[in-house]
mmCIF file of the N, C-alpha and C atoms, coordinates in Angstrom:
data_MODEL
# 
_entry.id   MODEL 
# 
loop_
_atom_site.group_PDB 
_atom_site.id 
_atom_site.type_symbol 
_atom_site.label_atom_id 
_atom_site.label_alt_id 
_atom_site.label_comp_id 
_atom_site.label_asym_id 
_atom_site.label_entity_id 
_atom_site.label_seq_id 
_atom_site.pdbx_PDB_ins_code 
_atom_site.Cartn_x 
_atom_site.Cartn_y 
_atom_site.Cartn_z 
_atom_site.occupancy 
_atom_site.B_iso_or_equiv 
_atom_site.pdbx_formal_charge 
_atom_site.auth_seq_id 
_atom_site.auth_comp_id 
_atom_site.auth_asym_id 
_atom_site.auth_atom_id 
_atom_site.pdbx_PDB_model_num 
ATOM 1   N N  . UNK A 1 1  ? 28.911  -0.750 13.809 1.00 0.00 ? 1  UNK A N  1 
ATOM 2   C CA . UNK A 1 1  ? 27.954  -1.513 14.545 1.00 0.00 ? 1  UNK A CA 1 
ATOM 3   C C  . UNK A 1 1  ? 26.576  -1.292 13.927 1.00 0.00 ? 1  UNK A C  1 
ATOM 4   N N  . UNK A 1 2  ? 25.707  -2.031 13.786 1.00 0.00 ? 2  UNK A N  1 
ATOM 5   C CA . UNK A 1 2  ? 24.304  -2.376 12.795 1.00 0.00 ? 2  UNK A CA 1 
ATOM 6   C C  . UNK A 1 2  ? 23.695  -2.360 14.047 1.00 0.00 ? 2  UNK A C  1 
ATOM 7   N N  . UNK A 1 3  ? 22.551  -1.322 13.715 1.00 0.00 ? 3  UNK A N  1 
ATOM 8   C CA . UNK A 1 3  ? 21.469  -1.570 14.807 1.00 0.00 ? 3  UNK A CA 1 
ATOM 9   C C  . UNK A 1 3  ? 20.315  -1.627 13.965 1.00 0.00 ? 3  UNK A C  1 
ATOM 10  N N  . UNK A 1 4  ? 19.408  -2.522 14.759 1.00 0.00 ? 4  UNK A N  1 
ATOM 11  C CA . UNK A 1 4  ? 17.803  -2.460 13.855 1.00 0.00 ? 4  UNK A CA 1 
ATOM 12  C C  . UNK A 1 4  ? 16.816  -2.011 14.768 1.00 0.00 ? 4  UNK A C  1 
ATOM 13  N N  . UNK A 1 5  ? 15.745  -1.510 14.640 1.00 0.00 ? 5  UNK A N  1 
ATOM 14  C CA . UNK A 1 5  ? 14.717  -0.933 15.228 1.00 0.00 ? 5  UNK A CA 1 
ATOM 15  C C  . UNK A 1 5  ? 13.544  -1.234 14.227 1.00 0.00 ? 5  UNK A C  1 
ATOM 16  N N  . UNK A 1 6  ? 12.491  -2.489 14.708 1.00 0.00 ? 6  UNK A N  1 
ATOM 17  C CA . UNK A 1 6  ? 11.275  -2.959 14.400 1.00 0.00 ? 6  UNK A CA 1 
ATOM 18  C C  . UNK A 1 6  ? 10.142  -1.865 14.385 1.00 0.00 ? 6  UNK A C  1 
ATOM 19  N N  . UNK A 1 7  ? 9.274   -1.166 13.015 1.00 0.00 ? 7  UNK A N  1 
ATOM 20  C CA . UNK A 1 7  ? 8.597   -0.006 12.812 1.00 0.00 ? 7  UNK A CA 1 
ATOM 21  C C  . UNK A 1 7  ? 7.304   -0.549 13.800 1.00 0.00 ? 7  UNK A C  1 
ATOM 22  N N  . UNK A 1 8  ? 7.133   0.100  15.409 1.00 0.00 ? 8  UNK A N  1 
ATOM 23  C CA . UNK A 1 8  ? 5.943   -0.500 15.895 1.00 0.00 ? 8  UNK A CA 1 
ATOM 24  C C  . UNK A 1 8  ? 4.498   0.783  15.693 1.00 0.00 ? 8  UNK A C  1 
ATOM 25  N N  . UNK A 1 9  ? 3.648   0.813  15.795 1.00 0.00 ? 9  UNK A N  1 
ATOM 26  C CA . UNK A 1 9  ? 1.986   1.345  15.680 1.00 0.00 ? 9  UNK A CA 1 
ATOM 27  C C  . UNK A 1 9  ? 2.892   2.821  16.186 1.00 0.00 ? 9  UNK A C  1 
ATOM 28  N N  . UNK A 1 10 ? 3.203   3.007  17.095 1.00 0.00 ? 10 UNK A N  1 
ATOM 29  C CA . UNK A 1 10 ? 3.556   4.123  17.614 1.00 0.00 ? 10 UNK A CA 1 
ATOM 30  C C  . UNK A 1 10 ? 5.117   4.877  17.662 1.00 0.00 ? 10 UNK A C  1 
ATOM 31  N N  . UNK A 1 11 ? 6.008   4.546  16.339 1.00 0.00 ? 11 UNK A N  1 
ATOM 32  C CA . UNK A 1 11 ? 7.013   4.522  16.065 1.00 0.00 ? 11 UNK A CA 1 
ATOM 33  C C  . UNK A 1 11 ? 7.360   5.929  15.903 1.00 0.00 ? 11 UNK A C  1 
ATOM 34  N N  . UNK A 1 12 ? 6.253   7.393  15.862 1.00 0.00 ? 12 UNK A N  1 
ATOM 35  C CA . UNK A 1 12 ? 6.390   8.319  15.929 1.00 0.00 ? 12 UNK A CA 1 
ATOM 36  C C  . UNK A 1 12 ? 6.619   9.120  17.471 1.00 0.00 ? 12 UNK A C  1 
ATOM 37  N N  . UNK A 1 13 ? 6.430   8.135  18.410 1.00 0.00 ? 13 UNK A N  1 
ATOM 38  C CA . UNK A 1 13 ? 6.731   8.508  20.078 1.00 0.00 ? 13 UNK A CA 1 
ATOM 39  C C  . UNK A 1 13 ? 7.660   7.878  20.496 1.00 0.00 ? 13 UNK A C  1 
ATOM 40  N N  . UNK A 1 14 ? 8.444   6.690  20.244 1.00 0.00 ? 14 UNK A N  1 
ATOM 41  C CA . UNK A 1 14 ? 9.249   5.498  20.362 1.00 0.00 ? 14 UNK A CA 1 
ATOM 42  C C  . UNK A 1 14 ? 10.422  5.651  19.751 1.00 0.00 ? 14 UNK A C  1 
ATOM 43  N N  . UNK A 1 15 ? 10.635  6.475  18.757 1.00 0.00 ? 15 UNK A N  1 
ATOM 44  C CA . UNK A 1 15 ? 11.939  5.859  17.532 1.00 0.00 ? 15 UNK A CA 1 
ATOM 45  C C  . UNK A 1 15 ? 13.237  6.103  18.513 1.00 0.00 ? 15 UNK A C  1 
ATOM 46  N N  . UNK A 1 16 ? 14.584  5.565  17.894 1.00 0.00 ? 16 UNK A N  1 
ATOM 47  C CA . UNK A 1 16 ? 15.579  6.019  18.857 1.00 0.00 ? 16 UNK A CA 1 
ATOM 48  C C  . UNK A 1 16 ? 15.724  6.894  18.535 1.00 0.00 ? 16 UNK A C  1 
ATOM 49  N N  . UNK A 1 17 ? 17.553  7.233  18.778 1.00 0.00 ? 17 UNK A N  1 
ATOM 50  C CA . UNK A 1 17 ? 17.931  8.656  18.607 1.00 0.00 ? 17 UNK A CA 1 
ATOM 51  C C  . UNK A 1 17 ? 18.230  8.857  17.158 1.00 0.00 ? 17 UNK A C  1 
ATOM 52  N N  . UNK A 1 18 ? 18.858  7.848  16.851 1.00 0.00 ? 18 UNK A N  1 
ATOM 53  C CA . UNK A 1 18 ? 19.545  7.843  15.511 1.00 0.00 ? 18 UNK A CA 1 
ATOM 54  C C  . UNK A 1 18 ? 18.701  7.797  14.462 1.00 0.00 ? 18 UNK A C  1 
ATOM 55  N N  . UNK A 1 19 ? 16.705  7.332  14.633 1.00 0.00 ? 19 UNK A N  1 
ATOM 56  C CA . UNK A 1 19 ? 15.778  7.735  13.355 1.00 0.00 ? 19 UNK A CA 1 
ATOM 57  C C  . UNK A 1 19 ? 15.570  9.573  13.923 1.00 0.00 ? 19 UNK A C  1 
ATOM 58  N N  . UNK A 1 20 ? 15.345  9.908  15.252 1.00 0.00 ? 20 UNK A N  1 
ATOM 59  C CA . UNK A 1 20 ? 14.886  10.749 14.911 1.00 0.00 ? 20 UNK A CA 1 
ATOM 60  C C  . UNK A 1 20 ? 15.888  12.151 14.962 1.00 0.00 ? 20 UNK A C  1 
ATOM 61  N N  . UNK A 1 21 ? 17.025  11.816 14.790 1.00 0.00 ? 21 UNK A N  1 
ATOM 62  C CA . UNK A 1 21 ? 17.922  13.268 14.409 1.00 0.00 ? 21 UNK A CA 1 
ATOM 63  C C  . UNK A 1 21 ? 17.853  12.931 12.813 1.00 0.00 ? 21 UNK A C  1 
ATOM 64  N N  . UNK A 1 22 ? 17.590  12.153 12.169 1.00 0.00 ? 22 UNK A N  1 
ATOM 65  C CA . UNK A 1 22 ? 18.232  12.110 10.655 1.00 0.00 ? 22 UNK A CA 1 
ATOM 66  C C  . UNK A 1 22 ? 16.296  12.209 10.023 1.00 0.00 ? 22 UNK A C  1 
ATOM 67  N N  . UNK A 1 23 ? 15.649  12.892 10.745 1.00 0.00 ? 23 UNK A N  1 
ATOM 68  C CA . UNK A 1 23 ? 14.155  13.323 10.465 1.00 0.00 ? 23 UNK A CA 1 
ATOM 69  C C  . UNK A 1 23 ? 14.184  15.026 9.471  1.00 0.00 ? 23 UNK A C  1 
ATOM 70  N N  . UNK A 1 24 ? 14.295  15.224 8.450  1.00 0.00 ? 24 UNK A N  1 
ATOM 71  C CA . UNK A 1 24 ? 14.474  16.299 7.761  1.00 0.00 ? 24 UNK A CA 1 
ATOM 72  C C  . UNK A 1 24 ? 12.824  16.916 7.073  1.00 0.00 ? 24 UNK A C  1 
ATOM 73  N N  . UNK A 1 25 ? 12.089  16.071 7.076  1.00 0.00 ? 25 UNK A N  1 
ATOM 74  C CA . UNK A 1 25 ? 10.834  16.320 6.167  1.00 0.00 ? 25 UNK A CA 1 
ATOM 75  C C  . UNK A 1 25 ? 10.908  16.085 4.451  1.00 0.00 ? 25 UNK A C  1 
ATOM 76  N N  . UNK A 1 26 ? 12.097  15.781 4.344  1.00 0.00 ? 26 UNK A N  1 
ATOM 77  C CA . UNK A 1 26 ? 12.265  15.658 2.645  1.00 0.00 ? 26 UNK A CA 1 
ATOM 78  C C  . UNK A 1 26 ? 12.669  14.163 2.539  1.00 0.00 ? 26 UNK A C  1 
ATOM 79  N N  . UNK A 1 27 ? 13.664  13.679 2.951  1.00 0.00 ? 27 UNK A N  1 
ATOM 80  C CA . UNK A 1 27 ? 14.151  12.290 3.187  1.00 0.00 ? 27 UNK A CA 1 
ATOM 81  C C  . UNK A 1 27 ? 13.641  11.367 3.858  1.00 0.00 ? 27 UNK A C  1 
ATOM 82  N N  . UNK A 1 28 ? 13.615  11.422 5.259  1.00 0.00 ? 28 UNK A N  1 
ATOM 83  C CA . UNK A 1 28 ? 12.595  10.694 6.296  1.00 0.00 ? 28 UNK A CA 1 
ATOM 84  C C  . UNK A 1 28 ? 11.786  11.668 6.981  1.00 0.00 ? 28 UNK A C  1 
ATOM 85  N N  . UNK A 1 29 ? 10.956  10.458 7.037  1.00 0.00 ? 29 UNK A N  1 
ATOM 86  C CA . UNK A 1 29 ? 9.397   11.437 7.467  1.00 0.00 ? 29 UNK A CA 1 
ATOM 87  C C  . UNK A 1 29 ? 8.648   10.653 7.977  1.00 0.00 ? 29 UNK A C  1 
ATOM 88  N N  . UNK A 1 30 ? 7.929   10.260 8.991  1.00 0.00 ? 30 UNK A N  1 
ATOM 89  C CA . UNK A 1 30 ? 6.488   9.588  9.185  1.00 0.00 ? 30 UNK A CA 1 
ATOM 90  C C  . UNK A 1 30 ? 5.108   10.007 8.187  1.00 0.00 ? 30 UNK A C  1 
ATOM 91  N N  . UNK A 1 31 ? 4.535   8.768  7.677  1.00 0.00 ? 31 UNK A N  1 
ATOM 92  C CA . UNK A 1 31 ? 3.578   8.939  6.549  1.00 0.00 ? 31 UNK A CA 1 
ATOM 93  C C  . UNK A 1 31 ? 2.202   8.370  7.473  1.00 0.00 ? 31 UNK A C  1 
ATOM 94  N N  . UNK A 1 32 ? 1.191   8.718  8.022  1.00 0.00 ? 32 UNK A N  1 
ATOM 95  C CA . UNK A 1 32 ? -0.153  8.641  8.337  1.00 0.00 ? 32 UNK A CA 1 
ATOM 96  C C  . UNK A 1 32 ? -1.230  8.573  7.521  1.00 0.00 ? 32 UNK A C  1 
ATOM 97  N N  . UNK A 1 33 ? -1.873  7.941  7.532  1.00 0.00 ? 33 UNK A N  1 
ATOM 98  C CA . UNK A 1 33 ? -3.597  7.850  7.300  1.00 0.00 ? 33 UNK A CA 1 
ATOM 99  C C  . UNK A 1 33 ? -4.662  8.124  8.320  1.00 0.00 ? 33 UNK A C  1 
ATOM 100 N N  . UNK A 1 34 ? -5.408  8.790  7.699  1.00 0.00 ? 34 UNK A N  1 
ATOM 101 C CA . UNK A 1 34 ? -6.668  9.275  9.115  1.00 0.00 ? 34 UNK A CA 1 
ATOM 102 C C  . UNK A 1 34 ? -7.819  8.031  8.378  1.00 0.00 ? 34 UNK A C  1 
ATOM 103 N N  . UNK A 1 35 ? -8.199  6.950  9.657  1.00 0.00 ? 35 UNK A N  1 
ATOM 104 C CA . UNK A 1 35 ? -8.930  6.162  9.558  1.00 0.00 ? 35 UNK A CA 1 
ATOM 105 C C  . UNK A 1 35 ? -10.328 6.609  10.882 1.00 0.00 ? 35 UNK A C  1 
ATOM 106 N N  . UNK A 1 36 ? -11.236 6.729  10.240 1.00 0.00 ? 36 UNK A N  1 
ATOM 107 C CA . UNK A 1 36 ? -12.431 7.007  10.745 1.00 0.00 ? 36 UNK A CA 1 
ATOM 108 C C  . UNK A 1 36 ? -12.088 8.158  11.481 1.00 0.00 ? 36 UNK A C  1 
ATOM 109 N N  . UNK A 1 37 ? -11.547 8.866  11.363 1.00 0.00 ? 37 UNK A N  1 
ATOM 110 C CA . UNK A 1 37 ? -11.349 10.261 12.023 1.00 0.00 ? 37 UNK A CA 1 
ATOM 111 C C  . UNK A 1 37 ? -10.483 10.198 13.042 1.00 0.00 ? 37 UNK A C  1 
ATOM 112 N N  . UNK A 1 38 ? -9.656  9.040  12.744 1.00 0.00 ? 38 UNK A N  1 
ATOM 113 C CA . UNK A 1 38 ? -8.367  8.964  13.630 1.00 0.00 ? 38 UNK A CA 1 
ATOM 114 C C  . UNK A 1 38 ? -6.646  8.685  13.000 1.00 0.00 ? 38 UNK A C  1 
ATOM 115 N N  . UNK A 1 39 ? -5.633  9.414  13.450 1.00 0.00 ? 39 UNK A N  1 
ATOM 116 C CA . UNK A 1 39 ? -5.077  9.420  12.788 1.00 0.00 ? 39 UNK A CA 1 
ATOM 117 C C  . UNK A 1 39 ? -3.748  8.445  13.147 1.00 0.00 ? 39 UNK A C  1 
ATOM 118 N N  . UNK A 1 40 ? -3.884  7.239  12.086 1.00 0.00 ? 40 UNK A N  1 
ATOM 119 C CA . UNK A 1 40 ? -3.068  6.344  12.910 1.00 0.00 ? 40 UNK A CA 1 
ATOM 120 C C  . UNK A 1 40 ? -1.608  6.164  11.499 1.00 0.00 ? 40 UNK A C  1 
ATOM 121 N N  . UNK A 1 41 ? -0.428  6.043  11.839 1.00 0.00 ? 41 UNK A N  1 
ATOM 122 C CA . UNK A 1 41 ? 0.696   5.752  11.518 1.00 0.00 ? 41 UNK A CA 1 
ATOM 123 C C  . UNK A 1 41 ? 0.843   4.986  10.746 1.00 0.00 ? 41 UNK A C  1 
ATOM 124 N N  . UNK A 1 42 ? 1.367   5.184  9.109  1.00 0.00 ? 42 UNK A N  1 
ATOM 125 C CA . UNK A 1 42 ? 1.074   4.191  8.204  1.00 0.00 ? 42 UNK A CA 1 
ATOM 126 C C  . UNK A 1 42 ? 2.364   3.413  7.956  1.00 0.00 ? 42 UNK A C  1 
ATOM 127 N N  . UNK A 1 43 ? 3.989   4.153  8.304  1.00 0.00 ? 43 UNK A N  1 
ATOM 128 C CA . UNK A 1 43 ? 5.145   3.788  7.984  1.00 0.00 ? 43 UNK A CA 1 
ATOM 129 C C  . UNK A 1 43 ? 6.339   5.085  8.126  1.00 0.00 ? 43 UNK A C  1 
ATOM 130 N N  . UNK A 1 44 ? 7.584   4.738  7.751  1.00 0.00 ? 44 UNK A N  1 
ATOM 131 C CA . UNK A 1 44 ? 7.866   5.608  7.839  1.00 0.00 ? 44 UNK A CA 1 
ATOM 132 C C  . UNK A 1 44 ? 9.028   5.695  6.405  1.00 0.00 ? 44 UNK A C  1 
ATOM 133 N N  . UNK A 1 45 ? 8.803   6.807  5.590  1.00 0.00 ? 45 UNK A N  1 
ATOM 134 C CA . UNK A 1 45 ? 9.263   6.906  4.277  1.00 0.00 ? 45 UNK A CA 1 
ATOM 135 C C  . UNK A 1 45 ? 10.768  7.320  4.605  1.00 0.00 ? 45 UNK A C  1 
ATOM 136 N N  . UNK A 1 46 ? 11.533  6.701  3.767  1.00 0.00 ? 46 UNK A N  1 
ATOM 137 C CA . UNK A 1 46 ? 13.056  7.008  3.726  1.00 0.00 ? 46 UNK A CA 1 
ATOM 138 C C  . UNK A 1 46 ? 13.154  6.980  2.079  1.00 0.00 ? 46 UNK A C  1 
ATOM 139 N N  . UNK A 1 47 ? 13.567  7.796  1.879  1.00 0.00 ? 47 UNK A N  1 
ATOM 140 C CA . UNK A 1 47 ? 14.240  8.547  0.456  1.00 0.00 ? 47 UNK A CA 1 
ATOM 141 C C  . UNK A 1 47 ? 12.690  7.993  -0.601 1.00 0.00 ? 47 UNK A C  1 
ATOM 142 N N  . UNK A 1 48 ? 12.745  7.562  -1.300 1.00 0.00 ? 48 UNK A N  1 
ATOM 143 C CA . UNK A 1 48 ? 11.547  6.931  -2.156 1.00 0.00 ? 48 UNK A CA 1 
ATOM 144 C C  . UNK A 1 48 ? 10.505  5.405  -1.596 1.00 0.00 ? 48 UNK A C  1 
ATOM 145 N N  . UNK A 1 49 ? 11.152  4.978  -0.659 1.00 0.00 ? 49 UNK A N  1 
ATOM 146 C CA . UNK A 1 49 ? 10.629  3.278  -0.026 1.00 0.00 ? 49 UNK A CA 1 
ATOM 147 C C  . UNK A 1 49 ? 9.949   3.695  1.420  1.00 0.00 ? 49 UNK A C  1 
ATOM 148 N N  . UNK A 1 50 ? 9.195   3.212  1.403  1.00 0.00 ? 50 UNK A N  1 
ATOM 149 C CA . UNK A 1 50 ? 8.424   3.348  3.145  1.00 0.00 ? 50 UNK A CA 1 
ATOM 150 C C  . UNK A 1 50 ? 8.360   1.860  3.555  1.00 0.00 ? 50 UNK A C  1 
ATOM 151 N N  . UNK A 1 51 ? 8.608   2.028  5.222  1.00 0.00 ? 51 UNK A N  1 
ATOM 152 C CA . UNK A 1 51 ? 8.756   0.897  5.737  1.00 0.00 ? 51 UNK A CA 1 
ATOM 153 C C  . UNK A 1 51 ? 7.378   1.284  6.598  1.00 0.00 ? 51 UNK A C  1 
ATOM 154 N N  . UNK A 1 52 ? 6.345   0.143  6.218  1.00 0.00 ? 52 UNK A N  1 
ATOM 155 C CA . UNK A 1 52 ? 5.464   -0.260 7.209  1.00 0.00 ? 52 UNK A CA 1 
ATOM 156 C C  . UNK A 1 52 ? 5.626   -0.719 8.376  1.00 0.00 ? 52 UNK A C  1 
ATOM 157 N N  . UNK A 1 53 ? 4.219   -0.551 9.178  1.00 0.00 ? 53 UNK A N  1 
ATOM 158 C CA . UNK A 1 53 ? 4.591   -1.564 10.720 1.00 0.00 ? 53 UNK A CA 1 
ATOM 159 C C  . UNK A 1 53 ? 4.728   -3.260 10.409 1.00 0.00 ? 53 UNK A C  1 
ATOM 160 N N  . UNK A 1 54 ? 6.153   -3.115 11.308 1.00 0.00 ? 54 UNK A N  1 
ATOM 161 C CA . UNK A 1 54 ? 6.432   -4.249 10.874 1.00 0.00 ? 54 UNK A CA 1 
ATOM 162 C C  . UNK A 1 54 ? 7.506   -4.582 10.470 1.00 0.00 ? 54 UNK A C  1 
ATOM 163 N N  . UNK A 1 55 ? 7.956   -3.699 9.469  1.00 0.00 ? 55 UNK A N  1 
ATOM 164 C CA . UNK A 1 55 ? 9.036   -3.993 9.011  1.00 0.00 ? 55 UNK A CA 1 
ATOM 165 C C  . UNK A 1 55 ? 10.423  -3.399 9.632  1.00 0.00 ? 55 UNK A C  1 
ATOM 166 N N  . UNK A 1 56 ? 11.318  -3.238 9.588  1.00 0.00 ? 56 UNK A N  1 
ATOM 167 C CA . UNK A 1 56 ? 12.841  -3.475 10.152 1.00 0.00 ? 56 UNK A CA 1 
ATOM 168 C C  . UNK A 1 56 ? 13.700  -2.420 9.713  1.00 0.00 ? 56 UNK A C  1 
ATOM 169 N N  . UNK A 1 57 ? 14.001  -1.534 10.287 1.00 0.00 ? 57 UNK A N  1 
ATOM 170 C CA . UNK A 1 57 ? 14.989  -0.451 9.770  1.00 0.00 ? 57 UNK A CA 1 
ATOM 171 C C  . UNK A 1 57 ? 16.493  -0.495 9.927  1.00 0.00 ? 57 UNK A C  1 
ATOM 172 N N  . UNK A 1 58 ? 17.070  -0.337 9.249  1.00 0.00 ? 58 UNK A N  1 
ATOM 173 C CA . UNK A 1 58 ? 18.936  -1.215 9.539  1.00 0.00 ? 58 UNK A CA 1 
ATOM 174 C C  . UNK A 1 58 ? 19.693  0.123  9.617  1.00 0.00 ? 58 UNK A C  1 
ATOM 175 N N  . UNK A 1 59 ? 20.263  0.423  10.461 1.00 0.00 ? 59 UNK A N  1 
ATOM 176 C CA . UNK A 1 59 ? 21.433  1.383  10.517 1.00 0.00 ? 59 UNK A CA 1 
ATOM 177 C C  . UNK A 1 59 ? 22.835  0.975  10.618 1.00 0.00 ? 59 UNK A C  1 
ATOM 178 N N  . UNK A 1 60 ? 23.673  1.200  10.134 1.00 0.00 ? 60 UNK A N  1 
ATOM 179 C CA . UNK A 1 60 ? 24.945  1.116  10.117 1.00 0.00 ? 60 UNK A CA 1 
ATOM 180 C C  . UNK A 1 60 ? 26.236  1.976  10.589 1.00 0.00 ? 60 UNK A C  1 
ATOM 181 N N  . UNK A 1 61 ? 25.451  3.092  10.833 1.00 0.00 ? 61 UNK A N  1 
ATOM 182 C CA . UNK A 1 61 ? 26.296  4.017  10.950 1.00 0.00 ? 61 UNK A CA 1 
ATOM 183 C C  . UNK A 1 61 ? 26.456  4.989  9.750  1.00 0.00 ? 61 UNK A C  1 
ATOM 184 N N  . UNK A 1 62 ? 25.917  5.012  9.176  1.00 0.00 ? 62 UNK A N  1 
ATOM 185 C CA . UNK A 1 62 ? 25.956  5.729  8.011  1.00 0.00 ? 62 UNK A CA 1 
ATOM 186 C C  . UNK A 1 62 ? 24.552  5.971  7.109  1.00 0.00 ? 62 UNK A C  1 
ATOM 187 N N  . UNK A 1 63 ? 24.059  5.025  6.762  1.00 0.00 ? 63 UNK A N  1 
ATOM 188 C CA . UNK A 1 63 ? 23.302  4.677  5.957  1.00 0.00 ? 63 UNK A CA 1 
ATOM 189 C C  . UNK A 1 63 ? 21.720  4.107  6.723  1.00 0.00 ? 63 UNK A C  1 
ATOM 190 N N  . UNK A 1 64 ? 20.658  4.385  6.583  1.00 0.00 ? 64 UNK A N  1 
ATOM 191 C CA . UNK A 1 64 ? 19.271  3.266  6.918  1.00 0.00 ? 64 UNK A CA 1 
ATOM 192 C C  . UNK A 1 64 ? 18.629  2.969  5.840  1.00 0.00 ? 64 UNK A C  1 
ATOM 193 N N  . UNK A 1 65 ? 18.667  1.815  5.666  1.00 0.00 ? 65 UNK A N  1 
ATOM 194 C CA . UNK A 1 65 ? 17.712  0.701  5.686  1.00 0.00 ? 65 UNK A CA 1 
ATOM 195 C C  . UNK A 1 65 ? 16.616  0.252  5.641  1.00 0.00 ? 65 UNK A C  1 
ATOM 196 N N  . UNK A 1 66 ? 15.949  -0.500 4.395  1.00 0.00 ? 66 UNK A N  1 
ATOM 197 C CA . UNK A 1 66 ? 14.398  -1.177 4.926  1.00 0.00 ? 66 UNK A CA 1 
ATOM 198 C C  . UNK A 1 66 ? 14.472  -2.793 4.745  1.00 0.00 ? 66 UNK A C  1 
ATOM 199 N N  . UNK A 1 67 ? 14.305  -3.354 6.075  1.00 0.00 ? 67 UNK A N  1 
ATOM 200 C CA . UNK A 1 67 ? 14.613  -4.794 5.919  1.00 0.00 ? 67 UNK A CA 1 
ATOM 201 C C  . UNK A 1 67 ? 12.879  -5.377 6.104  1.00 0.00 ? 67 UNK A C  1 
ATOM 202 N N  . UNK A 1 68 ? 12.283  -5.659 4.519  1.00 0.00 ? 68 UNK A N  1 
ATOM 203 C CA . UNK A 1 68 ? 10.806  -6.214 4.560  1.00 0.00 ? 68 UNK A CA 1 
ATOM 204 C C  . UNK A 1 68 ? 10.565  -7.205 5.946  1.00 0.00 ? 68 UNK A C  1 
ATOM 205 N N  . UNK A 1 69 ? 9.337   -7.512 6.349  1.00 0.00 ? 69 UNK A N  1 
ATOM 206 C CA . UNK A 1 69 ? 9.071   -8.508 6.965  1.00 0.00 ? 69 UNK A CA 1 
ATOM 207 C C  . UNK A 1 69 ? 9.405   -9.838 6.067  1.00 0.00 ? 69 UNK A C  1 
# 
């Protein structure tokens, strides 16, 4: 079964279960920028590709996904 989960502004309080058990710090990770002294959520990096807000994360059961806007 394929599930997708849309990367929203606050995808670091929100994600389901299945982004955030497969969260290691080496593989997936949330990537931030501090804009004017605030630190807001830039995407979230899986193996070498980061998915911005916006874009579409595909799980399969096995494997995730970056499905561009």
């Amino acid at each position: 079964m394929k599930q997708y989960y849309t990367v929203p502004k606050d995808a670091d309080m929100l994600a389901p279960k299945w982004l955030t058990t497969r969260i290691n710090y080496y593989s997936i990770k949330f990537v931030y920028h501090i804009d004017d002294g605030i630190s807001k959520l830039k995407g979230v990096r899986i193996g070498d590709q980061i998915a911005k807000v916006g874009d579409v994360l595909m799980f399969d059961g096995k494997r995730i996904s970056i499905e561009r806007r």
